[in-house]
N, C-alpha and C positions, 0 to 999 in steps of 0.2 A: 577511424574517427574522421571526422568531416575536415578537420582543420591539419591531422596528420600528427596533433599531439597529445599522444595517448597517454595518461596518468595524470593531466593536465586539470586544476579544480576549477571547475561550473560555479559553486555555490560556497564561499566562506561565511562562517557566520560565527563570530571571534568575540564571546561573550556577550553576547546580546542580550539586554532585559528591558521590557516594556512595563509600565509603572503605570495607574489610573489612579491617584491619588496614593492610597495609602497599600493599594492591592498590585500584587503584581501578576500577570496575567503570563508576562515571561520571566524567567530566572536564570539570569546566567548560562545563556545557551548557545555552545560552542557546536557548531557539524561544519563538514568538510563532503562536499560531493562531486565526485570524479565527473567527468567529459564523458557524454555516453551511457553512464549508471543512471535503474532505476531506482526512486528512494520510494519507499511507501510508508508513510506518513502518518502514524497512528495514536489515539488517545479519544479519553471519553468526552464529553461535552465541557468544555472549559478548564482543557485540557491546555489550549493556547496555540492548539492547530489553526485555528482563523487567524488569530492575534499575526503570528510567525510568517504567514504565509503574506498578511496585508503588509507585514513590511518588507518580505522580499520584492512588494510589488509597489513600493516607496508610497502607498495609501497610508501606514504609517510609519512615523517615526521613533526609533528606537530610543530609550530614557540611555539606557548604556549600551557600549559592543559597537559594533561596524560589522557592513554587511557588502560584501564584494557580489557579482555576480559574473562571470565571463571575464574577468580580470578587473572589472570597472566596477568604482565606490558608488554602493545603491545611495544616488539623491534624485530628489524631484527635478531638478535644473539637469540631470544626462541625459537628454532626450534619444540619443545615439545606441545610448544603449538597450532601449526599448524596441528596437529596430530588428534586434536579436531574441528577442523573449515574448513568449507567445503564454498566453494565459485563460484558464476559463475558471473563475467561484462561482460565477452562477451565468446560465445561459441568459443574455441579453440579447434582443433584439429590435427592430420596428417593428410593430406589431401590422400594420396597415401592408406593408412590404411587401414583397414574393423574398423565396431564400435564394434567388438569385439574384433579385435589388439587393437584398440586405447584405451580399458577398463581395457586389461590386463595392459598394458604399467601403467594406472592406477593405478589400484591394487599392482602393483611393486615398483612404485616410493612410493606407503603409505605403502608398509613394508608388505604388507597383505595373507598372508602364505596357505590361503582359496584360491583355483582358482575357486571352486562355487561362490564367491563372482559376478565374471562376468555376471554368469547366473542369477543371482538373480537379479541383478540390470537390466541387460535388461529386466526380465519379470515387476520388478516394471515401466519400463518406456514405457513399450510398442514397444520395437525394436526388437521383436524376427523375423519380418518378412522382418529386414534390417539386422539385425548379421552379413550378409557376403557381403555388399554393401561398398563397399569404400566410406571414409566420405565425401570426395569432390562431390560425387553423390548424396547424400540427400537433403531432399527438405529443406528452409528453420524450418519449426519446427520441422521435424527430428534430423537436427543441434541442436536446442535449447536441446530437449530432452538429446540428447547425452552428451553434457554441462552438463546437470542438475543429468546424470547418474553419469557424473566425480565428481561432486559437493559433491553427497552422497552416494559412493560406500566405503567409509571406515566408515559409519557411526558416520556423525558429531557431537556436539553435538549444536553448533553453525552454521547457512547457513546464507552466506552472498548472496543477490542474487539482480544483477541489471539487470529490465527487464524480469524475467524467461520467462514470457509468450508471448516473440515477435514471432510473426510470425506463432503462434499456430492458428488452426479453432477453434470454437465457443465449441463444441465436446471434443477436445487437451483442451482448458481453463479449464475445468470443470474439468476431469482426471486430471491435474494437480493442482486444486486447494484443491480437495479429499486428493492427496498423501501429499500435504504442510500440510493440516489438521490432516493428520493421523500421521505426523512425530511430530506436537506437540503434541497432544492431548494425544497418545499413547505412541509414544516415548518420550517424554519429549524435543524434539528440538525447539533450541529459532530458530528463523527466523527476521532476518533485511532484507528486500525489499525495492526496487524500484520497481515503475513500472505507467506508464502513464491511464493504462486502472482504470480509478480510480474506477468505479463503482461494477467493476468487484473486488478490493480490501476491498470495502467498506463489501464484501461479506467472507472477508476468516480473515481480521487482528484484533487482542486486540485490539488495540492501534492506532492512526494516528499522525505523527509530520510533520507537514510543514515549508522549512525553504524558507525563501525571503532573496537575497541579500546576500546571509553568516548566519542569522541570522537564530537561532530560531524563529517563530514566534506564533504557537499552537503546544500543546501537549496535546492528549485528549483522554481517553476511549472510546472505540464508545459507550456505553452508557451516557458518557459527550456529545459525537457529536449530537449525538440524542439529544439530551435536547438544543442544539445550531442549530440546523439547523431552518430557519425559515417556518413556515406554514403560510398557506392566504387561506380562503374560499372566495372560484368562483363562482359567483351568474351571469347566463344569462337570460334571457326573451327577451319579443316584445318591449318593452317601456323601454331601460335602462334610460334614463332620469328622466321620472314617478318613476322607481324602486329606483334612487337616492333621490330622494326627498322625499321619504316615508321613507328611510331609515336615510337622514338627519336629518327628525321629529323625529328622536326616538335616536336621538342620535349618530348612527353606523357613519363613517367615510370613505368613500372608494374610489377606484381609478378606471380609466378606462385602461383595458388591453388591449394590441396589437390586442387578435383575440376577439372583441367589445364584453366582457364581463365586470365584475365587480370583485372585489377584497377589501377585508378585513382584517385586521391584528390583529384586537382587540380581545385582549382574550376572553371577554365575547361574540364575534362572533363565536371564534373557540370551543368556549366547548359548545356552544349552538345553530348550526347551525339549529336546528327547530325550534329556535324561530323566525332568521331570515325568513324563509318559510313561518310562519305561518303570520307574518306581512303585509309581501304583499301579501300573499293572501285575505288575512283581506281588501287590498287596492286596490284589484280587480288586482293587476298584480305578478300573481305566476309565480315562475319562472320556465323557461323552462330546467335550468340546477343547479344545489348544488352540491358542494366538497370543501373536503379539499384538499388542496394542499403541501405535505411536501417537501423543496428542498432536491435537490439530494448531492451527496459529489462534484460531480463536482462544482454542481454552488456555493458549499459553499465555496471549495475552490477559485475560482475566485475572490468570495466578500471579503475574506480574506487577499489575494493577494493586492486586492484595496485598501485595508485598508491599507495594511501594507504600499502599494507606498504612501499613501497619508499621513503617519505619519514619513516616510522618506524624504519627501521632505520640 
């Protein structure tokens, strides 16, 4: 870690709730985020992802809770501690600019006495081939980019980042999920995200929090997620009928799937999917297809989602 103190918390957030009247947009929401950990940041629309995120970034203020950042109580008046935190919700720029004005202008406003700092940062992002294009001309993930040059051109030690990878190609994802990687892993940079392409996060974050409603709802290591996502072995043939019935006799439990296969959820099906094989073959009807099936983060979060609507209502 950048500072040498490792387990050390980035982000406290000690009962926090945001009120608009009579509506609360946050609910009592407690997280704790290590020095160096990736959080990815998940919920549906008015979820309270923006709400949470505008006050880690003192645009608002909390009704209840207190909200630390790097050690320091997030106020409007800590100017100091802005100096540490690098942020993008939405790519702003001059529009009239080049992205190399708009870098300097950057550089300036964070105090930063290096005018290589500019260079540097375009080659980390990839715009050496735009430097001298006004920003109102780029394409959308050029824009992004440029954002995300502003983000951590004074080298943050915290990125607040809603979105980074909108509007990037398949190609721009991966360069960008690299640099988010090399900025914790090496530099020691915590990272709080948003971002909808879930699968694609499922790939770069520690950590995953989902909030429904205001609410916290999971908070999980991806190696907790892993151990919570659900698996079903996929058994096809000619006779799923016959195959059911054989399977019946021996105990297994299964269901029939949309594209006319079969499905298992029992653990002694999933740690022993040769046994199942071997049975129906034993019963003259082997099958034509076996897997396991692990869900993905998407659908996990869906099901979680359900859950949570159906324990709110």
């Amino acid at each position: 870690m950048r500072d040498g103190k490792a387990g050390a918390i980035a982000i406290r957030m000690d009962r926090v709730s945001k009120k608009f009247g009579d509506y609360y947009a946050v609910r009592d929401l407690s997280l704790e985020l290590k020095k160096g950990e990736i959080i990815g940041f998940l919920g549906l629309n008015g979820a309270g992802k923006t709400t949470t995120i505008r006050m880690l970034l003192s645009l608002l203020k909390p009704t209840d809770g207190s909200i630390h950042l790097l050690g320091s109580k997030v106020d409007s008046g800590n100017y100091k501690l802005w100096e540490k935190v690098g942020y993008l919700e939405e790519a702003s720029y001059y529009p009239e600019l080049t992205v190399a004005e708009n870098l300097d202008i950057a550089r300036r406003m964070h105090r930063i006495a290096d005018r290589e700092a500019v260079d540097r940062v375009i080659r980390k992002l990839d715009l050496d081939a735009h430097r001298n294009k006004k920003a109102k001309n780029l394409s959308l993930g050029n824009r992004q980019r440029l954002g995300l040059a502003k983000a951590i051109i004074h080298n943050p030690e915290l990125l607040i980042l809603d979105e980074p990878v909108n509007g990037l190609d398949p190609a721009s994802v991966v360069e960008i999920r690299e640099l988010l990687l090399d900025l914790s892993r090496n530099d020691g940079v915590t990272i709080f995200l948003s971002s909808h392409l879930l699968e694609e996060l499922s790939k770069l974050v520690d950590r995953v929090v989902i909030m429904h409603k205001g609410r916290l709802v999971r908070n999980l290591t991806m190696d907790e997620l892993e151990r919570s996502l659900q698996k079903k072995l996929v058994v096809g043939g000619r006779d799923l009928a016959a195959m059911k019935r054989v399977l019946a006799e021996h105990g297994f439990a299964c269901a029939d799937t949309e594209d006319d296969r079969l499905e298992l959820a029992e653990d002694r099906a999933l740690d022993r999917p040769e046994q199942i094989a071997e049975l129906l073959v034993r019963a003259k009807q082997p099958p034509t297809h076996l897997s396991v099936v692990t869900e993905n983060l998407e659908s996990y979060f869906l099901r979680t989602i359900r859950t949570a609507g159906r324990t709110d209502a």
